[in-house]
py3Dmol code that shows the C-alpha trace and the ligand (Angstrom):
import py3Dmol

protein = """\
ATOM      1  CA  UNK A   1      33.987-183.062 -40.021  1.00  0.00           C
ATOM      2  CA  UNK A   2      33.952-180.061 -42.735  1.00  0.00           C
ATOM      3  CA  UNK A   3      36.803-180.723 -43.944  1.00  0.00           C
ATOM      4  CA  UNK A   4      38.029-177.554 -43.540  1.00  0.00           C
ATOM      5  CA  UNK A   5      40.255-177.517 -40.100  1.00  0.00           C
ATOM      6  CA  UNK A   6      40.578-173.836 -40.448  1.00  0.00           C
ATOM      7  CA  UNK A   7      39.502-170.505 -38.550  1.00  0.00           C
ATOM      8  CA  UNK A   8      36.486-168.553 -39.684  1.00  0.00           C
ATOM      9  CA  UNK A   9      34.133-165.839 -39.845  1.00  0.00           C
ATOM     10  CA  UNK A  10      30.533-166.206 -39.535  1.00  0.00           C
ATOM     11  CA  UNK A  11      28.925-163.489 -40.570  1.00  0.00           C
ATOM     12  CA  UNK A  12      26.365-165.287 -42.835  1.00  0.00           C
ATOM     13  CA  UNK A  13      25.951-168.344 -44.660  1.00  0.00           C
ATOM     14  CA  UNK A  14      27.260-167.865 -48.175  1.00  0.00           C
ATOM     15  CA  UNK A  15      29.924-170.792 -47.251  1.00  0.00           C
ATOM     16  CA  UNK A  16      27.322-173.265 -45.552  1.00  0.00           C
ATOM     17  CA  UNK A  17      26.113-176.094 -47.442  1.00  0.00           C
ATOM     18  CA  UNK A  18      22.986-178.337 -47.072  1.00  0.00           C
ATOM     19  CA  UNK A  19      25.691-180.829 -45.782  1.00  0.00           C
ATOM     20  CA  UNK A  20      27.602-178.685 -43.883  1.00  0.00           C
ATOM     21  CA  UNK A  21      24.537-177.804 -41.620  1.00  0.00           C
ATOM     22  CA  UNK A  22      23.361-181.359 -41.095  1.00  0.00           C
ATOM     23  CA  UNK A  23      26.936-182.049 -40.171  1.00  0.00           C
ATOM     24  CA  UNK A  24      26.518-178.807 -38.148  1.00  0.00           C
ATOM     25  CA  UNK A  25      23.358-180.000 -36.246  1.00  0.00           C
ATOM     26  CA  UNK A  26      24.505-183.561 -35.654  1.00  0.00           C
ATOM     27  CA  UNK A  27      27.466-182.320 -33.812  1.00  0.00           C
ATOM     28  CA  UNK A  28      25.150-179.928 -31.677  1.00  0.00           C
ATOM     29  CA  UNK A  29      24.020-183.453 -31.168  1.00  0.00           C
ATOM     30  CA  UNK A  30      26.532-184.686 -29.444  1.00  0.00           C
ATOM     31  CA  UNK A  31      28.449-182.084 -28.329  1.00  0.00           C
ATOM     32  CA  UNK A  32      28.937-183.807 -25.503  1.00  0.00           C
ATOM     33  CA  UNK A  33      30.759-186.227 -26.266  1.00  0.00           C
ATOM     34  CA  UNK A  34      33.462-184.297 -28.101  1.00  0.00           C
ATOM     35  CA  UNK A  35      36.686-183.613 -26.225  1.00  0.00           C
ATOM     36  CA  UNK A  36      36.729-180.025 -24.909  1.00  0.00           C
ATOM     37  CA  UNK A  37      39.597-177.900 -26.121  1.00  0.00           C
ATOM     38  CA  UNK A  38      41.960-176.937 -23.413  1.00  0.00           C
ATOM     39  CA  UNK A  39      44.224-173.734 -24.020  1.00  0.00           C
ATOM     40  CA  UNK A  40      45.508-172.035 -20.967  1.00  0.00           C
ATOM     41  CA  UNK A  41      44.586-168.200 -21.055  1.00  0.00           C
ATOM     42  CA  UNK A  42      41.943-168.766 -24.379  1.00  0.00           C
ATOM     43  CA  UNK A  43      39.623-165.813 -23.998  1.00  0.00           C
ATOM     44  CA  UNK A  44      37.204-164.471 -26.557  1.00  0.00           C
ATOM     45  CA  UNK A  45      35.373-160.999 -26.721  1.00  0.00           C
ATOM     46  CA  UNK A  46      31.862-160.123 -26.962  1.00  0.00           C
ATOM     47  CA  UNK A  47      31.563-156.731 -28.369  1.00  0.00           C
ATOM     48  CA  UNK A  48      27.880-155.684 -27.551  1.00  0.00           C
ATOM     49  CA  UNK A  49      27.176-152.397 -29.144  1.00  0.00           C
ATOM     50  CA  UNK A  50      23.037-152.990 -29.389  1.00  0.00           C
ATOM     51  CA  UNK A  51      21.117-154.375 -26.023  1.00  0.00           C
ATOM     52  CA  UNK A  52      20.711-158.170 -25.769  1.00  0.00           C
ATOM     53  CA  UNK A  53      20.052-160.919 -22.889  1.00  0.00           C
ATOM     54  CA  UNK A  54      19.441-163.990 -24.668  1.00  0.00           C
ATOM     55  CA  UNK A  55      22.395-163.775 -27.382  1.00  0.00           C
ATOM     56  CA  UNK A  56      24.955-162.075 -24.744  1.00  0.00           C
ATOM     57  CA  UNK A  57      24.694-164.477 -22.048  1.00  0.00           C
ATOM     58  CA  UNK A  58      24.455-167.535 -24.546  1.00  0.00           C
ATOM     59  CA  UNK A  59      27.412-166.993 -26.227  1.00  0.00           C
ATOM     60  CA  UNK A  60      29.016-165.844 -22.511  1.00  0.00           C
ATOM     61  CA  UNK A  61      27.422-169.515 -21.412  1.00  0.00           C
ATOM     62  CA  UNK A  62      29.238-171.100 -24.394  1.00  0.00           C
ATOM     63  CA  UNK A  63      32.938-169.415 -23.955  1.00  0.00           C
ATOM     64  CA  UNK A  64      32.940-170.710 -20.443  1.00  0.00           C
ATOM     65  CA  UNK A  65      31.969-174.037 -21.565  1.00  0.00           C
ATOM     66  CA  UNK A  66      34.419-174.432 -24.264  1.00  0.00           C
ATOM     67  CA  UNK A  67      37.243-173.279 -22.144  1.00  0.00           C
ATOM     68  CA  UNK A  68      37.409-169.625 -23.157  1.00  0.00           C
ATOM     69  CA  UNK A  69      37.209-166.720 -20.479  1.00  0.00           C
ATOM     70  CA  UNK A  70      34.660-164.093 -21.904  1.00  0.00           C
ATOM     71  CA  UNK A  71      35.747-160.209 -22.042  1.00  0.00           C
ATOM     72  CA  UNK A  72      32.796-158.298 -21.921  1.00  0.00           C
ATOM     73  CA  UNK A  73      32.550-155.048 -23.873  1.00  0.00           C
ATOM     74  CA  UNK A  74      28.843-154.395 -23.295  1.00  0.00           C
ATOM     75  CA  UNK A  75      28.327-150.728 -22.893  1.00  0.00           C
ATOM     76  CA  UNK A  76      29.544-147.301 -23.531  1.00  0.00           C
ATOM     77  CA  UNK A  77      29.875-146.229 -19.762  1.00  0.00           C
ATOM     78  CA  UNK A  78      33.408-146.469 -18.736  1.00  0.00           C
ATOM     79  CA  UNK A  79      35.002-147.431 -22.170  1.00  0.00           C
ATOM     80  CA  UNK A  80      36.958-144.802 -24.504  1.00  0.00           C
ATOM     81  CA  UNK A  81      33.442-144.912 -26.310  1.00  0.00           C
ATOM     82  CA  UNK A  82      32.670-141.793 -24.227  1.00  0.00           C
ATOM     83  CA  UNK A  83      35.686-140.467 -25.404  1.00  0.00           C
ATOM     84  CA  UNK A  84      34.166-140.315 -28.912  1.00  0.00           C
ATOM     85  CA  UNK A  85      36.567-143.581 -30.262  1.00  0.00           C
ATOM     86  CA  UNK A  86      34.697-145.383 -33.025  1.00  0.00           C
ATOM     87  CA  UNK A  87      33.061-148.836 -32.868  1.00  0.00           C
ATOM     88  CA  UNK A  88      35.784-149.666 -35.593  1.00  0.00           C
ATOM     89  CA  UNK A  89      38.766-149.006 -33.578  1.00  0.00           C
ATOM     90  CA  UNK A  90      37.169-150.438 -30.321  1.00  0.00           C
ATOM     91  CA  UNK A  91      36.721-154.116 -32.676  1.00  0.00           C
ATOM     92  CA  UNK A  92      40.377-153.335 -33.624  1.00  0.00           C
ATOM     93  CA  UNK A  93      41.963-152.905 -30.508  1.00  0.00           C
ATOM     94  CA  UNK A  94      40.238-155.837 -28.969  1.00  0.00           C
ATOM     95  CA  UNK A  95      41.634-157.709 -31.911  1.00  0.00           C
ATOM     96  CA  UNK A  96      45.218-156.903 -31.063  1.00  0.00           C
ATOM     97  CA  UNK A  97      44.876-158.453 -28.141  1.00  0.00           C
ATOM     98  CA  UNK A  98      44.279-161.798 -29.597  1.00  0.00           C
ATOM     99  CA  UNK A  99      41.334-162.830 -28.221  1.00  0.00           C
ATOM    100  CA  UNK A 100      40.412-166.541 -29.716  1.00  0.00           C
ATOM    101  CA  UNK A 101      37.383-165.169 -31.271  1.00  0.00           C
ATOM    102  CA  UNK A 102      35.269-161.759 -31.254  1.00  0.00           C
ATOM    103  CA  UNK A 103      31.667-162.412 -30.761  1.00  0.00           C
ATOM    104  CA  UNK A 104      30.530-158.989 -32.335  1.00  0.00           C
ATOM    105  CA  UNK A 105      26.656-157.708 -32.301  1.00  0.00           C
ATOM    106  CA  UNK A 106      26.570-154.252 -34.018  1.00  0.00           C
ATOM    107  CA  UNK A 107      24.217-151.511 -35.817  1.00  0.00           C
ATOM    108  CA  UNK A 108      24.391-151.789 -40.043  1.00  0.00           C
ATOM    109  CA  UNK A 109      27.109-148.305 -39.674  1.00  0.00           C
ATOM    110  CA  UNK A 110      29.468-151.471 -38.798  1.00  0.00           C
ATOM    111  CA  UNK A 111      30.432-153.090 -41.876  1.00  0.00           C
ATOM    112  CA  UNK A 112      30.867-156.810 -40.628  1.00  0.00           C
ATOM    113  CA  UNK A 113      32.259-158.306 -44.631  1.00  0.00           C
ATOM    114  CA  UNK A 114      35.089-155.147 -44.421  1.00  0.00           C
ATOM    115  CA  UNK A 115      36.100-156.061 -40.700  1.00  0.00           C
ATOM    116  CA  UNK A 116      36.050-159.821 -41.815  1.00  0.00           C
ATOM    117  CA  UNK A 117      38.403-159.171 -44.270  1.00  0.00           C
ATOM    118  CA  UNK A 118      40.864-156.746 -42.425  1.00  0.00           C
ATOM    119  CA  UNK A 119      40.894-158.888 -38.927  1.00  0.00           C
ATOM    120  CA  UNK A 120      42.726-162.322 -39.015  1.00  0.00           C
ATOM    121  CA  UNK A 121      40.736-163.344 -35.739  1.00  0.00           C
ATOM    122  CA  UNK A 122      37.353-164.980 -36.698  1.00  0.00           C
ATOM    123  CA  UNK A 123      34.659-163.031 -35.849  1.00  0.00           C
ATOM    124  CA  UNK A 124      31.462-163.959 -35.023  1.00  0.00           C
ATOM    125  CA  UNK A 125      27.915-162.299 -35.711  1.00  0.00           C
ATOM    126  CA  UNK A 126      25.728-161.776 -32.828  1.00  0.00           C
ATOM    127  CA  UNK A 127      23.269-159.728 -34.656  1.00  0.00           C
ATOM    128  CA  UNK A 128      24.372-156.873 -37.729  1.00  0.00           C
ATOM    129  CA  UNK A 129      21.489-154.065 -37.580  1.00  0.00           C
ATOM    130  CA  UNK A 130      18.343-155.239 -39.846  1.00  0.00           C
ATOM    131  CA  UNK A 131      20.712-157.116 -41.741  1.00  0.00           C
ATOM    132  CA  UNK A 132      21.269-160.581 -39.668  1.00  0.00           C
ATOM    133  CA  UNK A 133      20.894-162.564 -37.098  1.00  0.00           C
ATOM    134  CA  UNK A 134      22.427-165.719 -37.818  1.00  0.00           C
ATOM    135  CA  UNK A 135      23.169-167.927 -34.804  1.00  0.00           C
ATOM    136  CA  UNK A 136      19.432-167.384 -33.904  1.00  0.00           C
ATOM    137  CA  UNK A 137      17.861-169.018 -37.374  1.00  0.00           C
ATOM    138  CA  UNK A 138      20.473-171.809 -36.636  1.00  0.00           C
ATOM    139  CA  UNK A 139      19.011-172.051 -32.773  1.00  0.00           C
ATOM    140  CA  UNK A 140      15.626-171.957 -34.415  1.00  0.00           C
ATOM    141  CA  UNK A 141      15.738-174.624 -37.217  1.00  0.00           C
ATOM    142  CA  UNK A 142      17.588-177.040 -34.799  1.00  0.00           C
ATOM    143  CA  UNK A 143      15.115-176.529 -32.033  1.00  0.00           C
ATOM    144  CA  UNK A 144      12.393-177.605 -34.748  1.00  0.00           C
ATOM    145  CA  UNK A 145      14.600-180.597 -35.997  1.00  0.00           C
ATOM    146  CA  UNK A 146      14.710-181.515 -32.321  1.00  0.00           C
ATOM    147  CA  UNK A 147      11.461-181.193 -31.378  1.00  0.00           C
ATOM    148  CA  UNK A 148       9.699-182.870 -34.939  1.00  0.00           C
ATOM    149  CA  UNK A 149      12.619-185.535 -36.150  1.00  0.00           C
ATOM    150  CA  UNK A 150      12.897-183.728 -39.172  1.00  0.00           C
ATOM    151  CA  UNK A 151      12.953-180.132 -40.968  1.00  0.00           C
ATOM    152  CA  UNK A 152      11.989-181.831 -44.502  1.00  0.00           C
ATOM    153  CA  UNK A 153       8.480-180.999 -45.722  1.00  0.00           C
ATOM    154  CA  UNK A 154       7.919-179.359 -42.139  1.00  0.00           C
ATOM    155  CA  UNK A 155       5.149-176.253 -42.420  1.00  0.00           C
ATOM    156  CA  UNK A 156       6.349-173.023 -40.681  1.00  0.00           C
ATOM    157  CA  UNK A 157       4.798-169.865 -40.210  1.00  0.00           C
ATOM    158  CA  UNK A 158       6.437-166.166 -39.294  1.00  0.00           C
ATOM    159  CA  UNK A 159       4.230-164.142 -37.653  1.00  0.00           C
ATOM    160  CA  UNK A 160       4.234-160.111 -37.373  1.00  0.00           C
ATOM    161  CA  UNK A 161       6.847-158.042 -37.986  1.00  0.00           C
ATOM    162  CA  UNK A 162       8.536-159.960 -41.036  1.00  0.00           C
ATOM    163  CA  UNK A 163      10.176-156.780 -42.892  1.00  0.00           C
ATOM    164  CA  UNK A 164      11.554-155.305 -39.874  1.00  0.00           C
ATOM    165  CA  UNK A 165      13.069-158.783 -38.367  1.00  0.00           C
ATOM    166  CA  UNK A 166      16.942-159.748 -39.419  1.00  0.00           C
ATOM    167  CA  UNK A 167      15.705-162.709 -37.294  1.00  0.00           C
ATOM    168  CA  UNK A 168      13.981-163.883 -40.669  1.00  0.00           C
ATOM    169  CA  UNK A 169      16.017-162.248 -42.721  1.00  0.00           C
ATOM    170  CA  UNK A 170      18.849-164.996 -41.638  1.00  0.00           C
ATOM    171  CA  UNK A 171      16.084-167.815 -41.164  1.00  0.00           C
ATOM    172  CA  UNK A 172      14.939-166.985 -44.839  1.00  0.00           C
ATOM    173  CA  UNK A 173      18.786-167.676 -45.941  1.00  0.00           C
ATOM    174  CA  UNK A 174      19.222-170.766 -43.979  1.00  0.00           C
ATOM    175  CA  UNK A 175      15.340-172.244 -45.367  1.00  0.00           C
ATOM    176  CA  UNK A 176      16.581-172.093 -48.616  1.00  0.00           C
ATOM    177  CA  UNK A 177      19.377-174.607 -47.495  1.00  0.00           C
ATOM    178  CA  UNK A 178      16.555-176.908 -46.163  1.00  0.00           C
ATOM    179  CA  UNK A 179      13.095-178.389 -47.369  1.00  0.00           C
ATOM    180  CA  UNK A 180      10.983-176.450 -45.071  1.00  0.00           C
ATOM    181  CA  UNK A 181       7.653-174.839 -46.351  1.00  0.00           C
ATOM    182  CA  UNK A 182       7.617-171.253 -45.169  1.00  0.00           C
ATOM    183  CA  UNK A 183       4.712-168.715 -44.853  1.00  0.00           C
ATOM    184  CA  UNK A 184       3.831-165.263 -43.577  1.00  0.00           C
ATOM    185  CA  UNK A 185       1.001-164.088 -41.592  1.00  0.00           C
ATOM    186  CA  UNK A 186       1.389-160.234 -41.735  1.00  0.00           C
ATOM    187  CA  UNK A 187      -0.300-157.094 -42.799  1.00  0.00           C
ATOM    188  CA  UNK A 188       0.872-155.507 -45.889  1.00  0.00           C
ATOM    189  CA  UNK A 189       3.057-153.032 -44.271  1.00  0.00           C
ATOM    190  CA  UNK A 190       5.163-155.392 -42.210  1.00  0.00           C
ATOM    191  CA  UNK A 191       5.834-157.946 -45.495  1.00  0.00           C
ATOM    192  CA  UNK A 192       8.517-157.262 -47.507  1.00  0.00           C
ATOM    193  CA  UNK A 193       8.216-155.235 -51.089  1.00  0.00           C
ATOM    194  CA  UNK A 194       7.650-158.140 -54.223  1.00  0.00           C
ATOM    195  CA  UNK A 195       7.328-161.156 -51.897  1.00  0.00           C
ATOM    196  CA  UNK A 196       6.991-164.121 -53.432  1.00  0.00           C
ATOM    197  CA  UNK A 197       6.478-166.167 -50.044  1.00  0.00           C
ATOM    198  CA  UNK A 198       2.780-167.864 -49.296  1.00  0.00           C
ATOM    199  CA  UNK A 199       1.022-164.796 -46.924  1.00  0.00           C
ATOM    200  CA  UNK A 200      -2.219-165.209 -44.562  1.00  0.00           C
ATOM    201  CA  UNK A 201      -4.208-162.547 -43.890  1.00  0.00           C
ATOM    202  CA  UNK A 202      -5.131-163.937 -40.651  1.00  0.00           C
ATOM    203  CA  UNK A 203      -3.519-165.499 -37.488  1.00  0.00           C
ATOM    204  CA  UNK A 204      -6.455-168.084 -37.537  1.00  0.00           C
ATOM    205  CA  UNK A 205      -5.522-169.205 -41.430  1.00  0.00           C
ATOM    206  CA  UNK A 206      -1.502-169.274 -41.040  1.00  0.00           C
ATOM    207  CA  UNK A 207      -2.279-171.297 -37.383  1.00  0.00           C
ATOM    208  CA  UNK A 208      -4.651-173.658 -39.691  1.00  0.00           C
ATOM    209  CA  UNK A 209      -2.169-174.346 -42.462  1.00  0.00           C
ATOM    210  CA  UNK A 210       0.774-174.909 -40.084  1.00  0.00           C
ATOM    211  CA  UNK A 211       2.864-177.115 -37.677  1.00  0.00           C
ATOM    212  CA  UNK A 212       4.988-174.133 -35.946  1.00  0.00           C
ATOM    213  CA  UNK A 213       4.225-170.722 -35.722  1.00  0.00           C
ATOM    214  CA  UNK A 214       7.290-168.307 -35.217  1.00  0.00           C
ATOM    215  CA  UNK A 215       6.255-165.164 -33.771  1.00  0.00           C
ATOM    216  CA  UNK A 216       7.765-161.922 -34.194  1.00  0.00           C
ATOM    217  CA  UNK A 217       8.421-159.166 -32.280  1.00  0.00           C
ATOM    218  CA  UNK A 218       6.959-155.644 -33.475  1.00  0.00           C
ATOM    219  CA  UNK A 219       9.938-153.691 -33.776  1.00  0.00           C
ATOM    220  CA  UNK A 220       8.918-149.805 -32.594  1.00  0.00           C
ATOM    221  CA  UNK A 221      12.236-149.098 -32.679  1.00  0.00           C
ATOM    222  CA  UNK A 222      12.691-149.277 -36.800  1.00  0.00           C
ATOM    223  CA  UNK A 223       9.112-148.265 -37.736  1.00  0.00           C
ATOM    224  CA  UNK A 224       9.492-145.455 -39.844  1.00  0.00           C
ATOM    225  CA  UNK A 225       5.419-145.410 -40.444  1.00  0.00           C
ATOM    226  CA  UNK A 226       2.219-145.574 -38.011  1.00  0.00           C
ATOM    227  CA  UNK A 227       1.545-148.763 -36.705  1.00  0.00           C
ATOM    228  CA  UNK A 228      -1.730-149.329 -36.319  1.00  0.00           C
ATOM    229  CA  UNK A 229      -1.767-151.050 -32.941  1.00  0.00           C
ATOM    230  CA  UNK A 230      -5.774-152.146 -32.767  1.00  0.00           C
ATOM    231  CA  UNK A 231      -5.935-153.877 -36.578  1.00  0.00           C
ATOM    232  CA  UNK A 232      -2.681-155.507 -35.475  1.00  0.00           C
ATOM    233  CA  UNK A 233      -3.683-157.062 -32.691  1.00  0.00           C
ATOM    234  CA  UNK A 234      -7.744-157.985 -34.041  1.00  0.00           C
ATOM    235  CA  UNK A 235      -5.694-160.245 -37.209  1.00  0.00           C
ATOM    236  CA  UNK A 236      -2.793-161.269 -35.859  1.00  0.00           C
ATOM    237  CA  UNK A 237      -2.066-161.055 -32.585  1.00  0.00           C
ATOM    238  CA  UNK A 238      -2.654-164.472 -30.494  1.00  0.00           C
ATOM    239  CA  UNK A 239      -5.714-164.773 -28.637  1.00  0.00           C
ATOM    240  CA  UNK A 240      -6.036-167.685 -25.517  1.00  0.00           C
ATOM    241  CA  UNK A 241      -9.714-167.934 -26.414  1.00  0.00           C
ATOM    242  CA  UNK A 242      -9.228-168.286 -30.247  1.00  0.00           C
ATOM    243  CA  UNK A 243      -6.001-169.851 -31.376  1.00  0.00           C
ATOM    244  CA  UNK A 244      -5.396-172.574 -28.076  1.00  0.00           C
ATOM    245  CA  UNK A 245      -8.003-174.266 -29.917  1.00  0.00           C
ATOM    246  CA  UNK A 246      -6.706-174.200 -33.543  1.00  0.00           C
ATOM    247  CA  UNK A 247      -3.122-175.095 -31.734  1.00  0.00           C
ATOM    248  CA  UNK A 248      -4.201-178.389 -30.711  1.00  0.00           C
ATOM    249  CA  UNK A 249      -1.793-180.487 -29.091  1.00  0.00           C
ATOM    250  CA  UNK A 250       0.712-181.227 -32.163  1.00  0.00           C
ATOM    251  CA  UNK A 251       1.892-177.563 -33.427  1.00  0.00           C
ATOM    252  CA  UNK A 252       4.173-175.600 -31.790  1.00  0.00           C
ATOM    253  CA  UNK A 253       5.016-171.867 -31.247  1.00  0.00           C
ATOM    254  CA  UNK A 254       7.874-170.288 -31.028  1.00  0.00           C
ATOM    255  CA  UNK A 255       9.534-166.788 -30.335  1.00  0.00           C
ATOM    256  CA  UNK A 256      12.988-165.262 -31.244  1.00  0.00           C
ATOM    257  CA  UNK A 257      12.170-163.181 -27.588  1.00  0.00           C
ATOM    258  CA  UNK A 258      12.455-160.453 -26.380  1.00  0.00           C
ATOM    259  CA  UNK A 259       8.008-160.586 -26.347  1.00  0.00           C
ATOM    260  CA  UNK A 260       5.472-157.750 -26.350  1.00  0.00           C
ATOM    261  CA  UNK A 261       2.862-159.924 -24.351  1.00  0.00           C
ATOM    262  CA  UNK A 262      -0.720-159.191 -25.645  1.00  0.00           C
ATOM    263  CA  UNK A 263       0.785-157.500 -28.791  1.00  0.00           C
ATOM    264  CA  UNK A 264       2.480-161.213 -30.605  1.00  0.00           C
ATOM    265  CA  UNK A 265       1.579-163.530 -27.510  1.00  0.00           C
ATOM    266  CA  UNK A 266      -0.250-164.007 -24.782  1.00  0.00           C
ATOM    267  CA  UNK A 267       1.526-165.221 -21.290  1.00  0.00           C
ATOM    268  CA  UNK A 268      -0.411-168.121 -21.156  1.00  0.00           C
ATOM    269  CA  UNK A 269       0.729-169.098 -24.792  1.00  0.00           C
ATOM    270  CA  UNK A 270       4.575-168.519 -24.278  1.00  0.00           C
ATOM    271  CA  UNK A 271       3.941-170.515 -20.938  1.00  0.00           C
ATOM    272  CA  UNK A 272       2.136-173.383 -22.592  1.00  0.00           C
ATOM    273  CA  UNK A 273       3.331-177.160 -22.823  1.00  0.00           C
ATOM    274  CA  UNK A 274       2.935-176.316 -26.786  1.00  0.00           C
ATOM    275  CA  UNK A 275       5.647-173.245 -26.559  1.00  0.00           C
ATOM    276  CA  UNK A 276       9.464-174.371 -27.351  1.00  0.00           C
ATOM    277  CA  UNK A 277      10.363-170.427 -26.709  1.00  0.00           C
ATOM    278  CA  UNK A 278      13.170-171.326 -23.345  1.00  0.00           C
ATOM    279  CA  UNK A 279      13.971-174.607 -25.717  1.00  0.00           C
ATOM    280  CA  UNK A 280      15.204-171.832 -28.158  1.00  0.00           C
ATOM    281  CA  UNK A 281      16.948-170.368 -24.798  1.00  0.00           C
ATOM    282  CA  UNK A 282      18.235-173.592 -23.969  1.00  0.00           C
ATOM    283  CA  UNK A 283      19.387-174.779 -27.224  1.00  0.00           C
ATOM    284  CA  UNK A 284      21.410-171.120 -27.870  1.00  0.00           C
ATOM    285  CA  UNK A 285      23.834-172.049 -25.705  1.00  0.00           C
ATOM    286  CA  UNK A 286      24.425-175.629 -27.718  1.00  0.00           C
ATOM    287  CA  UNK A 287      24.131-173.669 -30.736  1.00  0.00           C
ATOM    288  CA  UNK A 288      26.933-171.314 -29.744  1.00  0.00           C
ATOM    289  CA  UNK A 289      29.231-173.741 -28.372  1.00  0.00           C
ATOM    290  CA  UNK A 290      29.483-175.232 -31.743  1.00  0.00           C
ATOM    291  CA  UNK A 291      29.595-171.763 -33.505  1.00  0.00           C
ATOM    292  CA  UNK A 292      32.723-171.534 -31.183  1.00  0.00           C
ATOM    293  CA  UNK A 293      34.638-174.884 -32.002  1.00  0.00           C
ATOM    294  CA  UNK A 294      33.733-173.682 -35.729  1.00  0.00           C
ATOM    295  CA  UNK A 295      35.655-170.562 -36.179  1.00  0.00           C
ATOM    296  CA  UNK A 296      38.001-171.945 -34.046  1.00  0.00           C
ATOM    297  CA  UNK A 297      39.033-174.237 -36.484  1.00  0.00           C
ATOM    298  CA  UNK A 298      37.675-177.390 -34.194  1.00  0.00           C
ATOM    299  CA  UNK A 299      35.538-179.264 -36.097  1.00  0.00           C
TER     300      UNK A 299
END
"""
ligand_1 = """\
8
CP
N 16.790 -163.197 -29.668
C 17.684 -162.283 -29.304
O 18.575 -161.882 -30.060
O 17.534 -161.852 -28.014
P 18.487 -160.771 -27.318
O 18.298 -159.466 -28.063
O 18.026 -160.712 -25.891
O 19.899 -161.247 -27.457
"""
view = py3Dmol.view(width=600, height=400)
view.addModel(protein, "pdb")
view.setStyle({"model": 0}, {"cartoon": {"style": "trace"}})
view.addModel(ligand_1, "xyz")
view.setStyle({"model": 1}, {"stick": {}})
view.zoomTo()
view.show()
């Protein structure tokens, strides 16, 4: 299907084509119908060195789907990572054991491109520091081709915390490989320096001009400034009252999750018949099962 029947790291998507990821999305498609590989004793690792539910469990969900058992790594309690051993040799010890594939989500100290060239198992990004995110912005654009017929010409706005998010940072990456029209609605200090990308000033305009709104998180954890919690929330934080009624009953929000409720979105929003935020959930696992048969080698 890409006519390339070999193993391989995803890390990013230097390699991927605008063919390659309609060919990618039409076999998320029909997964289904594709036979399932069989390998008695295939595992693959998941190296979680950062927290996670969605990500963890999807890819988890996916291994036992495609055959694989999963071999957690998920904390530093009870692993020689009390012992003071690096993240590095954990990733290379698990390695030697020949795992099918090593689902890896790690701060930027780890230097996915150097461990992609030194390890000959493919490894797979589940989320690299600020840097990337990249199985979510594929989740993300396919759960907008499912839900509209189409990502050409389709009007999508990021919300919030856009300079702190390697959510966008991969969904910027994987936009250029489409024809979607992208636009921030963010203060200054959450857009990133020399932006050249359309920007609201207001929650109200971006909802206006768009068909799907991608919220954010706010990312306390990386904010090296004050974040001024109040003006946040008066511009661009959702509001039932307000934005319900500039939502209408054709656009669409969305949310990478974890969410700060009343900070991004209200309940009632992520709740709503117009949120796709547990089709994102849904759609991971789909997502990930493919990502799997890819480095494999499968399709
Ligand atoms: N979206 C996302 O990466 O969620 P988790 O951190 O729960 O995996």
């Amino acid at each position: 299907m890409f006519n390339k029947k070999s193993r391989t790291h995803f890390i990013d998507f230097q390699n991927w084509s605008p063919d390659l990821l309609q060919n990618f999305f039409k076999i998320v498609d029909d997964l289904e119908l594709l036979p399932k590989p069989t390998r008695e004793g295939a595992t693959g690792a998941l190296l979680f060195f950062e927290p996670s539910t969605r990500t963890r469990i999807s890819y988890e969900t996916a291994m036992w789907r495609e055959g694989m058992g999963p071999l957690l790594l998920d904390s530093v309690t009870g692993t020689s990572l009390e012992k003071g051993e690096t993240l590095e040799d954990t990733i290379y010890n698990v390695a030697a054991m020949e795992p099918e594939v090593l689902v890896v989500r790690a701060g930027d100290e780890v230097d996915f491109k150097d461990l992609s060239e030194k390890i000959n198992i493919p490894i797979l990004c589940a989320g690299w520091g600020k840097q990337s995110h990249p199985s979510q912005a594929l989740l993300d654009l396919y759960t907008l081709r499912q839900h509209f017929g189409r990502l050409q010409g389709l009007k999508l706005l990021v919300v919030g915390d856009v300079v702190h998010s390697r959510v966008v940072s991969s969904l910027l990456t994987l936009i250029e490989k489409t024809q979607i029209e992208v636009a921030f609605a963010a203060p200054k200090e959450f857009l990133p320096p020399h932006s050249s990308i359309k920007t609201f000033h207001s929650l109200s305009e971006g909802l206006q001009w768009s068909e799907a709104a991608m919220f954010l998180r706010v990312q306390l954890e990386r904010h090296q400034q004050h974040f001024d919690k109040e003006l946040f929330i008066k511009n661009f934080a959702w509001d039932d009252e307000k934005h319900f009624k500039i939502l209408g009953d054709r656009k669409v929000i969305l949310h990478p999750g974890p969410v700060n409720y009343g900070v991004e979105l209200s309940a009632k929003a992520a709740r709503s018949s117009q949120s796709l935020i547990l089709q994102q959930v849904t759609n991971g696992v789909k997502v990930r099962r493919a990502l799997l048969k890819y480095a494999r080698g499968l399709i």
